[in-house]
C-alpha positions in Angstrom: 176.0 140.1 110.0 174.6 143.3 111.2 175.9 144.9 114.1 173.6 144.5 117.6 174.5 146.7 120.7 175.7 143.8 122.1 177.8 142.6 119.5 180.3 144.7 117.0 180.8 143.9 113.4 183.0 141.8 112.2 186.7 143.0 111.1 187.6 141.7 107.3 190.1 139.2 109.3 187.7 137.7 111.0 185.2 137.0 108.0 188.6 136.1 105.9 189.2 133.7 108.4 185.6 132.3 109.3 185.0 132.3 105.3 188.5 130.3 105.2 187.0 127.4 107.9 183.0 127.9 106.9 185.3 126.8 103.2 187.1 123.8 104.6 184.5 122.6 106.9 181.5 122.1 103.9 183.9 120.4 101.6 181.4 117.2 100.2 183.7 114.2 100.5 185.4 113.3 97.0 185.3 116.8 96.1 188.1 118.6 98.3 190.1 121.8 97.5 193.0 121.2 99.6 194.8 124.7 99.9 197.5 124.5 97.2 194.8 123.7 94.7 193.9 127.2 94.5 196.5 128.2 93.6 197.4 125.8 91.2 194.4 125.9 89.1 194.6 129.7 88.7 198.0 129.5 87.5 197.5 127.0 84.9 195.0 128.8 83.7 196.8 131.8 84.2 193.9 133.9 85.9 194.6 137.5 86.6 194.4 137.7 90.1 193.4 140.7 91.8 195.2 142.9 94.2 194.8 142.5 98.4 195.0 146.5 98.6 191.5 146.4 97.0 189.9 144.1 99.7 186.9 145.7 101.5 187.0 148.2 98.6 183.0 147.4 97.9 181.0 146.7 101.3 179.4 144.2 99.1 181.3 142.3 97.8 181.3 138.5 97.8 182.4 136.9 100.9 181.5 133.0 99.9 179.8 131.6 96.1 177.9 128.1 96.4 176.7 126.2 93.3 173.1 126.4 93.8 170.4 124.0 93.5 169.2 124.5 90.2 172.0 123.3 88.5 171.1 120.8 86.2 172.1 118.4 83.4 170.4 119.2 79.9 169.5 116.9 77.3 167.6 118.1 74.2 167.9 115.5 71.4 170.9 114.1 69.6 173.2 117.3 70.9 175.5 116.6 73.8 174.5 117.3 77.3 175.5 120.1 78.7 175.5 121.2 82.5 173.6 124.7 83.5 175.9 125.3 86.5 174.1 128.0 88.8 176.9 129.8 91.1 175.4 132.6 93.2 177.4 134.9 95.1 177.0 135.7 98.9 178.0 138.9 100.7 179.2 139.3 104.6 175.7 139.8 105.3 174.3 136.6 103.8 172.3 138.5 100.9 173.1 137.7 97.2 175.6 139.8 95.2 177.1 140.3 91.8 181.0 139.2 91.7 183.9 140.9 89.4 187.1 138.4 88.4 187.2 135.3 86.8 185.3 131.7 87.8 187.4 128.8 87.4 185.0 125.1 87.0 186.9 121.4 87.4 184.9 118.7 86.7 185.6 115.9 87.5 183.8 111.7 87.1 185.3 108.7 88.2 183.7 107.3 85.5 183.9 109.6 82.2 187.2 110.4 79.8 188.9 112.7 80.8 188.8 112.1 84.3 188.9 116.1 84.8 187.8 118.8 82.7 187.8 122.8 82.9 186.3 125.8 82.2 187.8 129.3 82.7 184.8 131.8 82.9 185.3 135.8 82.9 183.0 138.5 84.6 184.6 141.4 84.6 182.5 143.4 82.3 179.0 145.0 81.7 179.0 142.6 78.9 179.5 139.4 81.0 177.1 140.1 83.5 174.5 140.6 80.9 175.1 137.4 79.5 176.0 135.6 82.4 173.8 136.8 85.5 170.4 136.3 85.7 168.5 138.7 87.8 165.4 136.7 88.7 167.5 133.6 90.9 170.7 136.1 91.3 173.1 133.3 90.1 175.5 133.6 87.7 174.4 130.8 84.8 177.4 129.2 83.1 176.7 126.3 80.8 179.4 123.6 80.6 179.6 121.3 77.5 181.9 118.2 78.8 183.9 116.8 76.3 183.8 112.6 77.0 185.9 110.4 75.2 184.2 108.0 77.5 180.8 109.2 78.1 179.8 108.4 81.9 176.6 106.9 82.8 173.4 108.6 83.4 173.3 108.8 87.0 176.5 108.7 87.9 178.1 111.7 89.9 180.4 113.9 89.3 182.0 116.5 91.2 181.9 120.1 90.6 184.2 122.4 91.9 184.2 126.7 91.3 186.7 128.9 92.3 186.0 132.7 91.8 189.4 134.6 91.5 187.8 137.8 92.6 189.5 141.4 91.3 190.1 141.8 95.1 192.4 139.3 95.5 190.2 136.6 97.2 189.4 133.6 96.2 185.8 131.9 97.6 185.3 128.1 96.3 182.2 125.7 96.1 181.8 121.8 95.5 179.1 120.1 94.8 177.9 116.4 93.5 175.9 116.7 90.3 174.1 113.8 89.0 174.8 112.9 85.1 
């Protein structure tokens, strides 16, 4: 948020802390990150995490990341479906931004086998953002390929949670309900 004369910027607290409720308060039911889960999921999958000191290093960098509305479920002939999980990064300001660390996916079906699945997917390179971020909706596009023992069925839903372990130390999430 821009600065008015009648109303200063926000410090990096207060957007840490308003990013920390705006993050428990939009939770979709049946997809919650309670606040150990964070943590948890970046140490099993042992994600570099980055350093506090470096907060507020880059005046835009991402404040929250939401799974974005064109994610969708692909089906082209007899291969398996995969999921074309948009994830677009948002600065203090509201505006779109690019993101440097590591996104961590959990999916998860009450129907399908496994019952949770992950992916661990890096941009911190030139290289990554050229293959993952796509200028035109300013998402990042990461394609998921869920491995079913036990296929669910079309229709069903299934919850989709992202973590971004950002190079600054912080650590924005999204959920979202994505229909199979």
């Amino acid at each position: 948020m821009a600065p008015t004369p009648n109303r200063p910027a926000m410090s990096w607290g207060d957007r840490a802390f308003g990013m920390t409720l705006a993050s428990l308060v939009t939770l979709v039911g049946g997809c919650q990150l309670l606040p150990g889960d964070v943590r948890r999921i970046g140490e099993s999958e042992q994600v570099k995490v980055g350093s506090i000191e470096d907060r507020g290093a880059w005046l835009f960098w991402p404040a929250t990341i939401r799974v974005h509305p064109l994610t969708s479920v692909l089906r082209t002939g007899d291969e398996p479906a995969t999921i074309d999980l948009r994830v677009e990064a948002v600065d203090a300001i509201g505006e779109p931004t690019r993101a440097v660390g590591t996104f961590v996916v959990v999916l998860s079906s009450s129907e399908g086998q496994p019952k949770e699945q992950r992916w661990k997917v890096e941009v911190d390179s030139l290289e990554a953002h050229r293959a993952r971020f796509d200028p035109v909706t300013e998402t990042y596009r990461l394609t998921i390929t869920p491995e079913w023992t036990t296929i669910p069925a079309t229709g069903t839903k299934l919850g989709v949670k992202v973590i971004l372990f950002a190079a600054d130390g912080a650590t924005p999430t999204a959920t979202a309900d994505v229909t199979w």
